[in-house]
DRENFI-285173 format. One record per residue (C-alpha): chain; residue number from 1; x, y, z. Coordinates in pm, 1 decimal. Each point is the difference from the previous one (the first is absolute). Example, Ala and Ser with C-alpha at 12.3 -4.5 7.8 and 13.67 -1.06 7.14 Angstrom:
2
{site "A" 1 {1230.0 -450.0 780.0}};
{site "A" 2 {137.0 344.0 -66.0}};
REM end
This chain:
362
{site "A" 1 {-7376.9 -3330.5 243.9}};
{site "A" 2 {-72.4 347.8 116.7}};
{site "A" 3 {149.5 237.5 279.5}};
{site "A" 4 {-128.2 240.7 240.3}};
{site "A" 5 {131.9 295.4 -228.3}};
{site "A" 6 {-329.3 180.1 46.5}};
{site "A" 7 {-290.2 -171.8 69.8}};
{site "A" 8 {-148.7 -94.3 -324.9}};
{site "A" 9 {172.0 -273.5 -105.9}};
{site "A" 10 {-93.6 -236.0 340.2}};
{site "A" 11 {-339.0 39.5 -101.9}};
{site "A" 12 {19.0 -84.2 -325.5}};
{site "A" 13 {221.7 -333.6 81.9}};
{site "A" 14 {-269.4 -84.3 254.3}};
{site "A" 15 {-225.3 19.2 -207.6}};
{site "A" 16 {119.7 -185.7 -294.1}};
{site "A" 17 {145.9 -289.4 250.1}};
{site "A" 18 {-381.3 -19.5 186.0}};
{site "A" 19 {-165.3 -24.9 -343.2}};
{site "A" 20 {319.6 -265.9 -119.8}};
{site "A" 21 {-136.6 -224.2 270.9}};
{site "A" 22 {-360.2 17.6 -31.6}};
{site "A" 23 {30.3 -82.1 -371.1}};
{site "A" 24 {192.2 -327.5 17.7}};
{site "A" 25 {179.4 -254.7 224.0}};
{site "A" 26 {288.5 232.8 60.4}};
{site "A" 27 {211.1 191.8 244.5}};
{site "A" 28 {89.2 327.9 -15.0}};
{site "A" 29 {282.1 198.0 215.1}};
{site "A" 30 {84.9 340.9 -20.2}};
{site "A" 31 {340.6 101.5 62.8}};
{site "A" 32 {142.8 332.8 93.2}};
{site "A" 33 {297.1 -36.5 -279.6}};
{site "A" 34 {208.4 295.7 130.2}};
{site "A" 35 {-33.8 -130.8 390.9}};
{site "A" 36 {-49.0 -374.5 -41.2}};
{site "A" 37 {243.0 -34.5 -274.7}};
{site "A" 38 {236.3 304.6 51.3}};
{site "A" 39 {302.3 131.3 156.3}};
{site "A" 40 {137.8 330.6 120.9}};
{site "A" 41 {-75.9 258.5 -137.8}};
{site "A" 42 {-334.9 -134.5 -184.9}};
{site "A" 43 {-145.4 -137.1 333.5}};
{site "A" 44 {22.2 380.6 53.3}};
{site "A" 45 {-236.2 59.6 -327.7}};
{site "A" 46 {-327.6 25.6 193.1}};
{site "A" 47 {97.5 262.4 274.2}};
{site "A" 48 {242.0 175.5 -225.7}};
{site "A" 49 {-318.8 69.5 -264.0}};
{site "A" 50 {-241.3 115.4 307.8}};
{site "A" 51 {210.8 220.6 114.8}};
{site "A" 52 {86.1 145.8 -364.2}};
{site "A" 53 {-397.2 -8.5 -102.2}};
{site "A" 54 {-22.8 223.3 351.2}};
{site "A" 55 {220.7 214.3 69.4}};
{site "A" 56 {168.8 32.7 -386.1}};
{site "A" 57 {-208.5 -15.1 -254.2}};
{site "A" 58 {221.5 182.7 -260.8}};
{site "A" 59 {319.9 -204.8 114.7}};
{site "A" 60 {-263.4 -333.7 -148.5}};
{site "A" 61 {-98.1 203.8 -273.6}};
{site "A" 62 {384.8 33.2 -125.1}};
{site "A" 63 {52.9 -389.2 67.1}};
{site "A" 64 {-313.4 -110.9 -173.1}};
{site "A" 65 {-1.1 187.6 -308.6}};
{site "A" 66 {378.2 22.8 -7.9}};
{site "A" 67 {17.2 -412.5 -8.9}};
{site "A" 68 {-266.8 -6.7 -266.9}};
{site "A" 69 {178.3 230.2 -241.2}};
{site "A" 70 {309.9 -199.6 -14.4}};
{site "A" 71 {-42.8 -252.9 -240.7}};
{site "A" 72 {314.0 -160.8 100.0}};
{site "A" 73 {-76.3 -9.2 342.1}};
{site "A" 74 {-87.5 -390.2 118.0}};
{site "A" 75 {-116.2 -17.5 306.0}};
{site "A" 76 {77.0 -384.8 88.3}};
{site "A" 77 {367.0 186.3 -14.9}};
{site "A" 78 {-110.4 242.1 354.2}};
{site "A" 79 {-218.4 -287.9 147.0}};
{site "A" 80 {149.3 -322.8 -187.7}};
{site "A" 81 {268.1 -63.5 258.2}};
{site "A" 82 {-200.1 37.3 341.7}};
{site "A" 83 {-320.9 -178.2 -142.6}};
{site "A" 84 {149.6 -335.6 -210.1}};
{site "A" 85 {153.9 -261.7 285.3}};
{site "A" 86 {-314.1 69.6 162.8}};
{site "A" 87 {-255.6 -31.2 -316.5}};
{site "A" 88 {155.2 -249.2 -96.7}};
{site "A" 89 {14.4 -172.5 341.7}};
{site "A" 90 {-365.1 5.6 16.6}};
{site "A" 91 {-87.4 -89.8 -299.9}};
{site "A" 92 {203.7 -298.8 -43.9}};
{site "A" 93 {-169.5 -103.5 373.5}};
{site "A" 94 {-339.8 58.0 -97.0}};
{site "A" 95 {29.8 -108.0 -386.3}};
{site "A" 96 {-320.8 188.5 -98.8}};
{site "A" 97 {-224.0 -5.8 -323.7}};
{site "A" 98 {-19.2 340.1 -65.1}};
{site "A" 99 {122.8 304.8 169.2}};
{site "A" 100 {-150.4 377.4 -8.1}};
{site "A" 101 {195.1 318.7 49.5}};
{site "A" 102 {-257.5 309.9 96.5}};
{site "A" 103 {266.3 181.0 17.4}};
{site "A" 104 {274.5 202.3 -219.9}};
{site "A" 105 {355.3 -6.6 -9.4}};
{site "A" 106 {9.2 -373.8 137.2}};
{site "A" 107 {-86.8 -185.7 -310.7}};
{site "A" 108 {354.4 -39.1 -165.4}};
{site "A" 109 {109.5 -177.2 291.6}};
{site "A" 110 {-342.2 -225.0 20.5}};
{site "A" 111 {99.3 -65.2 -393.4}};
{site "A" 112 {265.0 -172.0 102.9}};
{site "A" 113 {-92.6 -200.7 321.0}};
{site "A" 114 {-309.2 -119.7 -190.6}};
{site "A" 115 {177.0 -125.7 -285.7}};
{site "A" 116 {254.0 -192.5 229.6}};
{site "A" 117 {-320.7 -166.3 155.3}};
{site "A" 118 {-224.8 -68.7 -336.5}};
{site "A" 119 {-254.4 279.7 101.5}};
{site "A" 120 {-200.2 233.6 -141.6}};
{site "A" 121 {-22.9 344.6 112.6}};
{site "A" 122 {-285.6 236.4 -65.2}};
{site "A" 123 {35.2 390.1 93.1}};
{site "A" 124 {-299.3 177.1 126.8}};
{site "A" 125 {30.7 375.5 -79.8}};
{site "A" 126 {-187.2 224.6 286.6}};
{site "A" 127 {72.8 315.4 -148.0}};
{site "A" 128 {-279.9 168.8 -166.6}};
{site "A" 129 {194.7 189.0 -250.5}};
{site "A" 130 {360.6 99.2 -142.1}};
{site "A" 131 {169.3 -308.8 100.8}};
{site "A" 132 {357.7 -29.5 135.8}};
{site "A" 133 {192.2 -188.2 -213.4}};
{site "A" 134 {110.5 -201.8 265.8}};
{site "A" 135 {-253.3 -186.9 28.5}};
{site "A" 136 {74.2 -166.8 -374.2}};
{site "A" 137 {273.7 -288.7 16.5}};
{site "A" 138 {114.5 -223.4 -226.8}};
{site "A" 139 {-132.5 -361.5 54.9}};
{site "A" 140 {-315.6 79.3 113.6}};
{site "A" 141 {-279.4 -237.0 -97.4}};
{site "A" 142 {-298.5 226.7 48.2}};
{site "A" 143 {-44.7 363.3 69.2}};
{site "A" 144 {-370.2 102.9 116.1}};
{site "A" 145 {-101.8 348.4 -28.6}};
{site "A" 146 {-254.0 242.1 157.8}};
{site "A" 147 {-79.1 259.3 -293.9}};
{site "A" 148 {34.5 63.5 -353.1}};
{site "A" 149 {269.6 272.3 78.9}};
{site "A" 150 {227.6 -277.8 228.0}};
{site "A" 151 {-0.7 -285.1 -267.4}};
{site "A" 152 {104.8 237.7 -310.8}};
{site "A" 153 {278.6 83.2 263.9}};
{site "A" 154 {123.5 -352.0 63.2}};
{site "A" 155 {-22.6 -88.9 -342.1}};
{site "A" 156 {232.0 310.0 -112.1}};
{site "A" 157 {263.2 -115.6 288.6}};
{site "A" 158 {16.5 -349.3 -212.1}};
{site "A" 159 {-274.3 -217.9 110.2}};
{site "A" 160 {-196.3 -229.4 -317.5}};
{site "A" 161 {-344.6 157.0 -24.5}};
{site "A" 162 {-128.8 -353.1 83.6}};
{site "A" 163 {166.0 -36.1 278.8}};
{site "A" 164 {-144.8 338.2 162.0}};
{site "A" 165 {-419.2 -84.3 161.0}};
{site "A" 166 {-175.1 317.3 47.6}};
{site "A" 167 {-235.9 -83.3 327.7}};
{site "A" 168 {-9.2 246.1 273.2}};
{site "A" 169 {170.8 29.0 354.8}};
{site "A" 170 {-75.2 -288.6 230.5}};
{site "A" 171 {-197.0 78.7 298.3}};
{site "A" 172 {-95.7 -174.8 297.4}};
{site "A" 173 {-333.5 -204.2 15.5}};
{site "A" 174 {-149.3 226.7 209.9}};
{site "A" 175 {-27.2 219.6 -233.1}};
{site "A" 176 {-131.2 -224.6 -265.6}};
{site "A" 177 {-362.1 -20.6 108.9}};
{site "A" 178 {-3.8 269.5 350.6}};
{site "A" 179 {-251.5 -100.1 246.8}};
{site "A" 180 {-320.4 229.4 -50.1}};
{site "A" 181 {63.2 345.4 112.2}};
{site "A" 182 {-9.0 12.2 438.5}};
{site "A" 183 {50.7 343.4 68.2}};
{site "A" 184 {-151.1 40.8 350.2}};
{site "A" 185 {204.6 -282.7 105.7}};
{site "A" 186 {325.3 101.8 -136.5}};
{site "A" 187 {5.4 356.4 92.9}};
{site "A" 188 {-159.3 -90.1 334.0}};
{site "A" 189 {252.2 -264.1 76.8}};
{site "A" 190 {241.1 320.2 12.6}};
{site "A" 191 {-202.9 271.0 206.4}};
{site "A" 192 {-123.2 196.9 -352.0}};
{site "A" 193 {-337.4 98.1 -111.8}};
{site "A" 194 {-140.1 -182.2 -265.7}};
{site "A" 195 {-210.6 256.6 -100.6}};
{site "A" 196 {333.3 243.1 -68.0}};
{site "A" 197 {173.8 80.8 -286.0}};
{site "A" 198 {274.3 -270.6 13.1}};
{site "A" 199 {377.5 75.8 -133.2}};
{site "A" 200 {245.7 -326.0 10.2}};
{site "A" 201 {338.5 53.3 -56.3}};
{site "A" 202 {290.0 -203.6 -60.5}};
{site "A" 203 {360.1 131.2 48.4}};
{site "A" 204 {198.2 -322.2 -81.8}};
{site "A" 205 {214.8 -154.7 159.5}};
{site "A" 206 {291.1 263.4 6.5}};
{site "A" 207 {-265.1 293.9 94.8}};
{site "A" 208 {225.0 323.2 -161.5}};
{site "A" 209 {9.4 313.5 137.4}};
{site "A" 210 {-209.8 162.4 -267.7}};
{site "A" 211 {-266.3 -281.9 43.9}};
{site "A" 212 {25.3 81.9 348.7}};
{site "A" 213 {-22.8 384.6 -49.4}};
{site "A" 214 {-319.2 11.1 -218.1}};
{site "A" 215 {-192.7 -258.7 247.5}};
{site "A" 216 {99.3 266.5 273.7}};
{site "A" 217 {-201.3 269.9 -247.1}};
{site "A" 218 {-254.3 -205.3 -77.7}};
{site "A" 219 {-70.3 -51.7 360.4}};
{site "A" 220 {0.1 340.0 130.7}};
{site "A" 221 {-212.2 58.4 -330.5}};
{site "A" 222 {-372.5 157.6 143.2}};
{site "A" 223 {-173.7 -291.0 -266.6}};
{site "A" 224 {-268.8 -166.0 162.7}};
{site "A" 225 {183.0 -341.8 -69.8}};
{site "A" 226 {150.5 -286.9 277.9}};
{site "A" 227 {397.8 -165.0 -102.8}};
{site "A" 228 {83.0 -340.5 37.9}};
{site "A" 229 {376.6 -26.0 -75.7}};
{site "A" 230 {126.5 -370.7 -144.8}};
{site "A" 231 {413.8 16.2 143.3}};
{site "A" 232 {31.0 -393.0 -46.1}};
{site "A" 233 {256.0 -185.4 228.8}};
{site "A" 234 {189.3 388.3 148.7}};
{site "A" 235 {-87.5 -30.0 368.1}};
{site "A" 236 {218.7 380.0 -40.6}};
{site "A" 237 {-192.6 139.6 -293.9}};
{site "A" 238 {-359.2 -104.3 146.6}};
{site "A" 239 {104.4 194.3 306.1}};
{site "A" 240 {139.8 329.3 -185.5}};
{site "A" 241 {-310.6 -6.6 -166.3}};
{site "A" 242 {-221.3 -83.5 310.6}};
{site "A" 243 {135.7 313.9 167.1}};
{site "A" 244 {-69.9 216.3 -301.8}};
{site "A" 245 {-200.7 330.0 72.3}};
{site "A" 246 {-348.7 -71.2 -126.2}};
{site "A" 247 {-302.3 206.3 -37.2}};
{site "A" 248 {-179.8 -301.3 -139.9}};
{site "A" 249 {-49.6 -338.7 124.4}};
{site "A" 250 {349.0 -219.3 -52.1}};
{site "A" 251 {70.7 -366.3 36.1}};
{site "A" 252 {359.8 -96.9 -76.7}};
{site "A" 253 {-25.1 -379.8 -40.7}};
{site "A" 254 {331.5 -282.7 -29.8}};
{site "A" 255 {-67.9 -302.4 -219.4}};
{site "A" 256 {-357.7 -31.0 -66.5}};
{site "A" 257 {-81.1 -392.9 -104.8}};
{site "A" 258 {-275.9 32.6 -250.5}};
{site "A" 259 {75.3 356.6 -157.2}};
{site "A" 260 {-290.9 -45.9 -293.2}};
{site "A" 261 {-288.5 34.6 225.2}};
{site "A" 262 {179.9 319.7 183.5}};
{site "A" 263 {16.8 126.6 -377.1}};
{site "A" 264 {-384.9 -53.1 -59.8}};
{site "A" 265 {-70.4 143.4 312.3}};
{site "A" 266 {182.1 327.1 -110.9}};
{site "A" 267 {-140.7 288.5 -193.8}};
{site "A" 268 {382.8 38.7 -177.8}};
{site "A" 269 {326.9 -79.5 13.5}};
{site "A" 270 {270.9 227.1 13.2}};
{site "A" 271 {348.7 -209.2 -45.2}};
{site "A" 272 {346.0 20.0 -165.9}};
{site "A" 273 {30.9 -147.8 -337.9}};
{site "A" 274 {104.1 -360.2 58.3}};
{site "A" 275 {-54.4 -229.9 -270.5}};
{site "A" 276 {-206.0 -292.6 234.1}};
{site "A" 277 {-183.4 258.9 216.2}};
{site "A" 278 {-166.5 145.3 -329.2}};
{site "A" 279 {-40.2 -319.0 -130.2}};
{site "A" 280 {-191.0 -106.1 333.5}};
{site "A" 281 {-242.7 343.6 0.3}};
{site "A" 282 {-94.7 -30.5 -372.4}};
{site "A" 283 {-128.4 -341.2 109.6}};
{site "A" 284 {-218.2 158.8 276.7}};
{site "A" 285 {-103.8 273.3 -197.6}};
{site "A" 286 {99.6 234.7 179.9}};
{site "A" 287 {52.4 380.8 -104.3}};
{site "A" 288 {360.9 56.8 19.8}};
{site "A" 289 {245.3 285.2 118.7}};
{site "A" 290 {378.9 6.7 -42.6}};
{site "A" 291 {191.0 203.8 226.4}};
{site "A" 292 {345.5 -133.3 15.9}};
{site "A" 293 {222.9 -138.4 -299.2}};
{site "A" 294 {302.6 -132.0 4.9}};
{site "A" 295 {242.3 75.2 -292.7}};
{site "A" 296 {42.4 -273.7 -209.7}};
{site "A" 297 {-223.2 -292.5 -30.1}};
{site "A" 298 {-294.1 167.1 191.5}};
{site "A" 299 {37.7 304.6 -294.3}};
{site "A" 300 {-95.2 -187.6 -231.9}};
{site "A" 301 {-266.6 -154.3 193.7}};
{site "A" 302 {-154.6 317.0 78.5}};
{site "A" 303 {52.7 115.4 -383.6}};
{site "A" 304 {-191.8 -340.5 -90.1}};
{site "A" 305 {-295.6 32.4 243.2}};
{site "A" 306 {-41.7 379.0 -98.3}};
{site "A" 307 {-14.6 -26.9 -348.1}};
{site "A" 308 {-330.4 -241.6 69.0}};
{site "A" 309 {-168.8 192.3 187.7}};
{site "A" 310 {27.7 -220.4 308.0}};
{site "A" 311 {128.2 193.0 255.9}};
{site "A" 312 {94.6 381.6 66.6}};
{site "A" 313 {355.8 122.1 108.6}};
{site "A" 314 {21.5 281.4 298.0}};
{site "A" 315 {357.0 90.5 -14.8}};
{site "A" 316 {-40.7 269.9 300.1}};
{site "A" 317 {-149.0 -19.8 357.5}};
{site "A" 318 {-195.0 269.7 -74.8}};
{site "A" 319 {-124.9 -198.3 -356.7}};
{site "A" 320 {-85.5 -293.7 187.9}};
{site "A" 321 {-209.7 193.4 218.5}};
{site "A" 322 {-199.3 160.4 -263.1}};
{site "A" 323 {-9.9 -298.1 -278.7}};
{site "A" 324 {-166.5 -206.5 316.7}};
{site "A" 325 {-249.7 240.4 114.3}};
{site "A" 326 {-112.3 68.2 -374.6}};
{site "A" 327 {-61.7 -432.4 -5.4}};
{site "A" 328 {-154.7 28.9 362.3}};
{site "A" 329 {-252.3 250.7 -131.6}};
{site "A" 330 {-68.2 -141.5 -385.4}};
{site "A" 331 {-69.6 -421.1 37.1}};
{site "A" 332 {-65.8 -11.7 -379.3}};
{site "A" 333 {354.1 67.0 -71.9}};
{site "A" 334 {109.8 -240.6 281.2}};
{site "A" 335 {-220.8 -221.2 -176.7}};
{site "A" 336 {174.5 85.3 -301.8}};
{site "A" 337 {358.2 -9.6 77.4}};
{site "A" 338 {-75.2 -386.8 184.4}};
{site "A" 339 {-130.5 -107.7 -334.3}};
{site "A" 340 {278.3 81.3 -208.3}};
{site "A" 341 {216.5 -120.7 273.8}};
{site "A" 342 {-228.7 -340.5 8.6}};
{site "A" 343 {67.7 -14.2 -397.2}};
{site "A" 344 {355.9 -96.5 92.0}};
{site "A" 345 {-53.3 -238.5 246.2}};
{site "A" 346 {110.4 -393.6 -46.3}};
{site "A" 347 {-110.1 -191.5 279.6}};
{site "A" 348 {65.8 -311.0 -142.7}};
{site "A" 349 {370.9 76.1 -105.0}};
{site "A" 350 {149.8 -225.7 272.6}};
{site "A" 351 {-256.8 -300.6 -107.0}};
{site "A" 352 {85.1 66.7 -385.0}};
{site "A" 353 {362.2 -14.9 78.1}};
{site "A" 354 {5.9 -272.0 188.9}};
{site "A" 355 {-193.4 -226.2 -280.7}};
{site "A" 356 {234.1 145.4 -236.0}};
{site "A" 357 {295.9 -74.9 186.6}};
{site "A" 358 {-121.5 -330.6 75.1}};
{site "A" 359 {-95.0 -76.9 -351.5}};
{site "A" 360 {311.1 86.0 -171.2}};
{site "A" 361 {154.0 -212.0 286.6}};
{site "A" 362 {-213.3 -306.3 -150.3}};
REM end
């Protein structure tokens, strides 16, 4: 069960659901809860979260932290009432063995439909640090955390210590074992010079204004550098960003299918602080910038990722400019910041979950 509330959490359920199926005679389906299950006004979740993550970040920053200050505050009373026919619905049709929320705020509800039906259901945190306390329900079989930081928070929202894994943030298989470095070929394939100083960037898949505003600096920067800009599945945002005054080369890309070998085929990465995106570039070593945060769950992200070394934080065009052309110029502390980053890495998180899911299941 995820939702496209930000792009993060489709990965992660793809990933867990391809590794479900490789590991053992099963079938997995993933289900868009707020859209497959839902009704008006949460079929509206997806859009209504893009367009706060873009255009009003500080309007999500109020929601977010306001909901997790409120202990009283239950959030299967906001969503309960559009999401249970449906959940229900579906889960009395499909009668599964074990169901897996990647998501927050959803879980009460899944409680319940779960426990009508006889089956488990494991919650996958994807959320590096500072944990909503939405994502903790009550009747949850099996919580699964990323970090040290995110399990001491689920167990001080209620879950049993036992109850709580500590594994990592499941990735796809691509990024499990990346085929050998093919720079020429990647960089080729999209009219840049291999032998050039290579910046990817990934804007997500709202693309803000202030991401938007510091790629603009960065390309009018004078740095001997090319751009290739990641803007996922926004015909709109790839051509904004295609038509963006450039002093360097720029490539403004939509979905790219096979994003790990565009990683190792970059020098860095400059992205916003999603929780999967991270998770992905730590597994490609890659040295990593931050340029774009969004209040609330991506704050403590960024907090997480800083505090080990594994990625630097330009909060300004102008910072951006200068905190990539002093990496351009010094590869040992590229070198340096992509180990620490590579220190977090868990490329095997979706694999280990998946046996663990599989084996409590047994």
């Amino acid at each position: 069960m995820y939702s496209r509330v930000g792009g993060g959490h489709l990965s992660a359920a793809r990933a867990l659901a391809a590794e479900l199926e490789a590991a053992a005679a099963c079938t997995a389906r993933l289900v868009d809860i707020y859209v497959d299950c839902g009704r008006f006004p949460v079929t509206r979740f997806p859009s209504i979260y893009a367009r706060l993550a873009r255009s009003h970040p500080r309007l999500w920053s109020l929601v977010y932290h306001g909901s997790g200050s409120s202990p009283k505050l239950d959030p299967s009373w906001v969503v309960g009432p559009f999401l249970r026919r449906g959940v229900h619905a579906l889960l009395r049709a499909e009668r599964p063995d074990v169901v897996i929320g990647v998501l927050p705020a959803i879980n009460e509800v899944l409680a319940e439909a779960t426990a009508d039906v006889n089956a488990r259901l494991e919650v996958v945190l994807t959320d590096w640090h500072k944990v909503h306390p939405f994502w903790h329900a009550r009747g949850v079989s099996h919580y699964t955390a990323p970090t040290d930081s995110a399990r001491a928070d689920c167990i001080r929202f209620g879950a049993a210590p036992d109850a709580v894994d500590l594994v990592g943030i499941p990735v796809r298989r691509e990024f499990v074992a990346p085929s050998p470095p093919d720079r020429p070929r990647h960089l080729s394939a999209i009219g840049l010079d291999p032998s050039r100083f290579t910046i990817l960037a990934m804007v997500g898949a709202e693309g803000s204004p202030r991401a938007l505003r510091n790629l603009a600096e960065l390309a009018c920067s004078n740095l001997d550098a090319q751009l290739v800009v990641v803007c996922g599945r926004g015909e709109r945002l790839r051509r904004h960003v295609e038509r963006l005054p450039a002093r360097m080369p720029l490539r403004a890309l939509g979905f790219v299918d096979g994003i790990s070998g565009l990683m190792r085929a970059a020098d860095l990465l400059v992205t916003k602080a999603g929780g999967l995106t991270l998770a992905e570039a730590f597994c490609c070593a890659m040295p990593v910038v931050i340029h774009d945060v969004l209040p609330g769950q991506e704050a403590g992200n960024l907090e997480y990722v800083l505090e080990h070394g594994a990625a630097l934080y330009a909060p300004t065009p102008n910072d951006l400019v200068q905190i990539i052309a002093g990496l351009a110029a010094d590869p040992a502390r590229r070198q340096q910041l992509a180990r620490c980053g590579a220190r977090l890495a868990r490329p095997h998180a979706a694999r280990d979950i998946a046996a663990n899911v599989l084996s409590r299941l047994a």
